[in-house]
Every structure is written in structure tokens, then in C-alpha cells.
N, C-alpha and C positions, 0 to 999 in steps of 0.2 A: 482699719483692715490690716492684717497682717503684713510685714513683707516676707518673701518667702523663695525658694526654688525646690519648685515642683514637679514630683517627677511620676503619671500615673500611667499604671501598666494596664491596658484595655483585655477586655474579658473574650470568652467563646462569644461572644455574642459578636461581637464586631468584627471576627475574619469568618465568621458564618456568612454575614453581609458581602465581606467582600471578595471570599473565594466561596462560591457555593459548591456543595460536589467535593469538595477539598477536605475528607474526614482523616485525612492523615497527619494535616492540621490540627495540636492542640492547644488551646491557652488556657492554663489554668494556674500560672502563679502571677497576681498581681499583686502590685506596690504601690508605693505612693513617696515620695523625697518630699522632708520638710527640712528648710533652713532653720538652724539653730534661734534665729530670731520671731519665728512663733512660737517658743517655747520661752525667750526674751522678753517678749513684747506686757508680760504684767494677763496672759491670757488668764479666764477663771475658769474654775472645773465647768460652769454650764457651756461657755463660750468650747471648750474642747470637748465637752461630751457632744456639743450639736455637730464638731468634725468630723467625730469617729462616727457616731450615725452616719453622715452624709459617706466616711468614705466604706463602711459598711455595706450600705446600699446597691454601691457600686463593685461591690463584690471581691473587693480590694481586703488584703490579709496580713498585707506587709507592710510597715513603717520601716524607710530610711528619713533616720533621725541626726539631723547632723550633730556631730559632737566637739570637734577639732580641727583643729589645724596641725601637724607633725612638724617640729622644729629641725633645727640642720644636724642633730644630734640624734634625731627619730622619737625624740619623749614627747609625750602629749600630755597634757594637764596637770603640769608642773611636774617634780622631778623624783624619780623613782626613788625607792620606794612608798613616797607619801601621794601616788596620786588621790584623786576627788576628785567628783563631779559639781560641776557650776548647780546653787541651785535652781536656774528654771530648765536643766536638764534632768533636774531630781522628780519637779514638781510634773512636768511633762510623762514621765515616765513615771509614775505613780496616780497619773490620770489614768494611762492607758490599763495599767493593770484596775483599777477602780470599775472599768468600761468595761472591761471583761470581765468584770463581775458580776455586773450589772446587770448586761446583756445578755449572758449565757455565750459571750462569742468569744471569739480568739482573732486578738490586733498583735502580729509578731513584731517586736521592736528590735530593727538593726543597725547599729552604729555607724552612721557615715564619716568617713577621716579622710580629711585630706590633704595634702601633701606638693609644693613644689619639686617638681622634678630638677628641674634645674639646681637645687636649692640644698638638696638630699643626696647622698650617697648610701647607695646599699651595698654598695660592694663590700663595705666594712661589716662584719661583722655584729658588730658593738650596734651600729645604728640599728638592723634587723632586730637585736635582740631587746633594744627598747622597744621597738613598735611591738613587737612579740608581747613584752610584758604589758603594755596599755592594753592588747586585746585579749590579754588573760585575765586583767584587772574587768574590762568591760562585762565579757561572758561572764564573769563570778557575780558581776552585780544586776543582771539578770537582761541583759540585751540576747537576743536569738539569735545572733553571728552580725559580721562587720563587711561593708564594702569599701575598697580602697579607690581612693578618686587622685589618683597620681599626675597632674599635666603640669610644663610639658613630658612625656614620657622619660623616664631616670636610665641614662647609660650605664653598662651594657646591659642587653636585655636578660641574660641570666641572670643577673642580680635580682629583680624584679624575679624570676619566675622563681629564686632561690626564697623569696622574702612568702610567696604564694604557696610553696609546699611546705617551709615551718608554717605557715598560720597553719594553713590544712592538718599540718600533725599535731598542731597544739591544741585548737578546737575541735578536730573530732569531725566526723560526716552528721554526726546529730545535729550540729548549726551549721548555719549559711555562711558561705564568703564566698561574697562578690568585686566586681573590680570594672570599673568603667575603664573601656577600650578607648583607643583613637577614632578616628575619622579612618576610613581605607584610603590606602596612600597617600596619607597624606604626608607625603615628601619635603612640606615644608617645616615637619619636626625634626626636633634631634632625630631622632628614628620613629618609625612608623609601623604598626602592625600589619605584619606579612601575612602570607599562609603557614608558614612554618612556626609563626609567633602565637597568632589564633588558635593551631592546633596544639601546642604544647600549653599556653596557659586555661586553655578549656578544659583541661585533664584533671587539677586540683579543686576547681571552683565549683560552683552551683548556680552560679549565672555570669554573663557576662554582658556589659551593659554597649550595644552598639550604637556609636553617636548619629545620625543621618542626617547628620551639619558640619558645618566647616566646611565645605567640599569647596570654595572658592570656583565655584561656579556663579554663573554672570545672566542667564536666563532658564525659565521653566523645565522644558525639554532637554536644555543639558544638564541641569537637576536630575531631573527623571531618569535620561538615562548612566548617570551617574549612581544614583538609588539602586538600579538593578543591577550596575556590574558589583556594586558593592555588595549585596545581597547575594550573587552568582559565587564571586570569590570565599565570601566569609562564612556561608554557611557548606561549603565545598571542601575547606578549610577544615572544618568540625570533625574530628571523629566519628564515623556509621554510628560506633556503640555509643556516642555522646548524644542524647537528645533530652529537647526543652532546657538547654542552654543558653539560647541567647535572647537578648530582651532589646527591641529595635526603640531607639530614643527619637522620638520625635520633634524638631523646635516648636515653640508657643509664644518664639522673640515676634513681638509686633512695634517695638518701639526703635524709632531712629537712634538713641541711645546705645542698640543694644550691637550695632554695625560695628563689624571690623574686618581685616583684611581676607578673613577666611570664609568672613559671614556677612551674604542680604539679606534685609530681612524682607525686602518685597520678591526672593527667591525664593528662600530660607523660612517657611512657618509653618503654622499646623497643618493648612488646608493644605499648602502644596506636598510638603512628606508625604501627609495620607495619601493622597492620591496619586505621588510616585510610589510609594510601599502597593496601593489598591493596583496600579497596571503592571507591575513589577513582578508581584506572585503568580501570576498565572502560568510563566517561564519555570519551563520544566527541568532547567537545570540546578534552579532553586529550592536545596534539600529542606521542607518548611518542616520535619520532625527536630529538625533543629533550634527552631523558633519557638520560645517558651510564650512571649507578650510581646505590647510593647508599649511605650513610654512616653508622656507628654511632658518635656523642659520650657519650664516656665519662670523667664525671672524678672515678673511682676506681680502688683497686688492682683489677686483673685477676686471680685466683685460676682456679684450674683449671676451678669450678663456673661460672665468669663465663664462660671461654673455651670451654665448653661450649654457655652459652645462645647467644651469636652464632654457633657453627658451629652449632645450630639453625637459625638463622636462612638460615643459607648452606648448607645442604643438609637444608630440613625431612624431619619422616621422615613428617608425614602428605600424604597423594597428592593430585594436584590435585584442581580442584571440576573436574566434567565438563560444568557448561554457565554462562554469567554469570548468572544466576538465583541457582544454588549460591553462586558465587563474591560475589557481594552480601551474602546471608542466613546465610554460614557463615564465622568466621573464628577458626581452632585455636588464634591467639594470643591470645585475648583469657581 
């Protein structure tokens, strides 16, 4: 079985479940995060065509595909001008176009890069303009735009938002770029995404990926109501004119391994996000046009039993709650 870090964005089907009546509500871009090591692992075209079926199925459109790591210099896969890609990022990405050929469908491939903040300086110039040129290199070899996975977040935050509008003028509004957010105040980073932070880098992007971990919370209920001020704040944060923006990450850590200071995992996992995300939306101060999907983080192998529990999730089998009331006091995942 692979190993992997997963990341899938649930469809209209599952906030029909869980806000019913809520058509101002819409999901319809979702994704999938594959770690560079299922592309690694020696996979054969049948074993990756049975993927793209399955993620297919699920109505899923978008691959983040990881590709890199960004050195302290900003260059990624090796040194300008002679980049190249690894090849089982070649051979992955020529499944995918193979599988759209096949199928008559469309699997969009986006570059995932990522970066120590600590580690990076953008404020130079020169760094910027390497990562600039990896994702001009990427787009020309034919990925459908990049999301940047920057932690811990890189001082000061203009730098970062300067690094967000060159990508934006170098790719064009024809491709995607995204960019995995923090945690909502999470005050134990260098810096933390504000309101004022949220709303200015939601302005260049086409999603933005909001984590709803870390929160260094200690039990259920102060989860929960953690999930909602976070969701109150961040999508409040948004631009009116910005919508289908943001993409809520969910954790799928079930392994004691996977504990640290920011994160339980008997706080911290699928069932309980969902069901803080499920009591969370029905609060009216909660702009949901701003909510494009959202996202299941997972970093372990996927087994059958595994790939069961999130298509749970993407087409529950219990029926909606019939009024908010229910929908508050009842929740099947917990």
C-alpha cells in the first residue's frame, strides 16, 4: 500500500447532508493531495488507473501532486536553468494524461511545493524569483497551476503575499494557485493568519486551504467550539465579492505517532472535525458562499477499510436531520 498524504475535497453531496435548506451553499471544486511517494513507490499504470477511477467516482477533479521541497535559496529541482522532473513524477503525470484519455474525463494536475518557513526568506528578491521560475518551468510542462505549503509561516507577511501576486501575474487566472493557510490563531507561530492576512491573500488565489488542526485544544467541545469561531472569523475575513474560496482541511491522524503539541489525535480526527464543521454551519454569522469544499489530511496508508470511512463521509448512509434544531443536538459521527 502506498504511503501517502491525503488530501480530499467532499462534494455537494455531503453539505446537502449536513445543512439541508442551505442552497447558498456550494461545493463543487474538489481535490485529492497525493505525496510524492505514490508516485515513488514503483506504482504500474493498472495500479494508478484503478486510483483515478476510484478518485473519479468520488467526483473529485483535482490532483495535488507533491513535487518538492524549496531550498533556502527558493530553487526546486536542482538549479536554474537546468531544472527536471524526478522520474516517477514524470511517469505519474503521464498516467494521468493517459486516464483522460481513456476515460473521456478530466483529472487536473497541480504542483504541490513545499517550503520551510523558517528556513526561506522571501523578502529577497532573488528567492521569489527562483520559486517564480520552478512554477513557470512546472506550468509549461503541463501541471494546471501550484499550491504553496509554506509552515512554519515565513516573516514578514508581505513577503509572502508579494511571492502570491508574482505567481498570480506569472500564471495567469487560467491556472490555479493555492496556498495552505495556518491554523486561526494560532499564536504559537512566528505569525499567524489574521483577518487582515486572510483577506488580502484570498484576493490573488483560487483557494485557500484552511487547516481545522492544530488548535491545541484538550477536549471535544472545546474543539467544536474552536471550529466555529474559526470558521465565524475566517470566512468573515473573505471578501463579499470572493466566493468558493476556501477549502476546510479536515485531520484523518488516528495514529499515536502522529501527536504533538498542537495536535490530539483522540481530539483531533475525522469524525470529530466533521461533526464540529456539521454543528458549526448552521451559525448565521458563518459566510458559507465562501466555502468552496473541503478536505480530508491523512498521513497514513489508505487500506480498503480506510477508503470506506471517507466515502462514508462523501455519501453518508444516515438521512439528513429534518430541522436545525436536530441538526445541532444529533451528530451520527461522533
Amino acid at each position: 500500500m502506498y504511503k501517502k498524504l491525503i488530501n480530499i475535497s467532499v462534494t455537494w453531496l455531503l453539505l446537502a447532508q449536513l445543512i439541508p435548506g442551505q442552497a447558498e451553499v456550494c461545493l463543487n471544486d474538489n481535490a485529492i493531495w497525493i505525496d510524492n511517494r505514490w508516485a515513488a513507490a514503483g506504482a504500474s499504470e493498472a495500479k494508478l488507473r484503478s486510483l483515478f477511477d476510484r478518485i473519479a467516482k468520488l467526483g473529485i477533479t483535482d490532483i495535488y501532486l507533491e513535487v518538492g521541497t524549496f531550498k533556502k535559496d527558493g530553487s526546486l529541482l536542482g538549479t536554474s536553468p537546468t531544472l527536471s522532473l524526478p522520474e516517477p513524477i514524470v511517469f505519474f503525470k503521464k498516467a494521468v494524461c493517459d486516464f483522460n484519455q481513456l476515460r473521456k474525463t478530466r483529472l487536473n494536475l497541480l504542483a504541490w511545493l513545499k517550503a520551510d518557513g523558517s528556513n526561506i526568506d522571501l523578502t529577497k528578491e532573488r528567492t521569489r524569483r527562483e520559486i517564480i521560475f520552478a512554477v513557470e518551468y512546472l506550468i509549461g510542462s503541463g501541471f494546471r497551476g501550484v499550491i504553496y505549503d509554506i509552515h512554519p509561516n515565513p516573516k514578514p507577511p508581505g513577503a509572502f503575499l508579494a511571492l502570491l501576486e508574482e505567481s498570480r501575474k506569472t500564471i495567469g487566472w487560467s491556472r490555479a494557485l493555492a496556498v495552505r493557510a495556518s491554523a486561526w490563531g494560532a499564536e504559537y507561530d512566528r505569525w499567524h493568519w489574521d483577518s487582515e492576512f486572510y483577506q488580502s491573500a484570498s484576493k490573488p488565489v483560487s483557494y485557500l486551504e484552511v487547516c481545522l488542526f492544530d488548535s491545541r485544544t484538550t477536549d471535544k467541545s472545546e474543539y467544536y467550539e474552536w471550529i466555529e469561531n474559526s470558521l465565524v472569523n475566517i470566512t468573515q475575513s473573505i471578501p463579499v465579492a470572493k466566493q468558493d474560496v476556501l477549502r476546510l482541511s479536515l485531520p484523518a491522524h488516528n495514529d499515536k505517532s502522529d501527536e504533538s503539541a498542537t495536535h490530539r489525535v483522540i481530539v483531533e480526527n475525522l469524525e470529530t472535525s466533521l461533526a464540529g464543521v456539521r454543528r458549526a454551519l448552521p451559525d448565521i454569522r458563518i459566510r458559507k458562499k465562501a466555502i468552496s469544499g473541503f478536505s480530508v489530511f491523512s498521513e497514513q496508508d489508505m487500506n480498503e477499510k480506510e477508503w470506506g470511512l471517507v466515502e462514508r463521509f462523501l455519501k453518508p448512509e444516515f438521512p439528513p436531520p429534518t430541522s436545525l434544531y436536530e441538526l445541532r443536538r444529533t451528530s451520527p459521527w461522533e
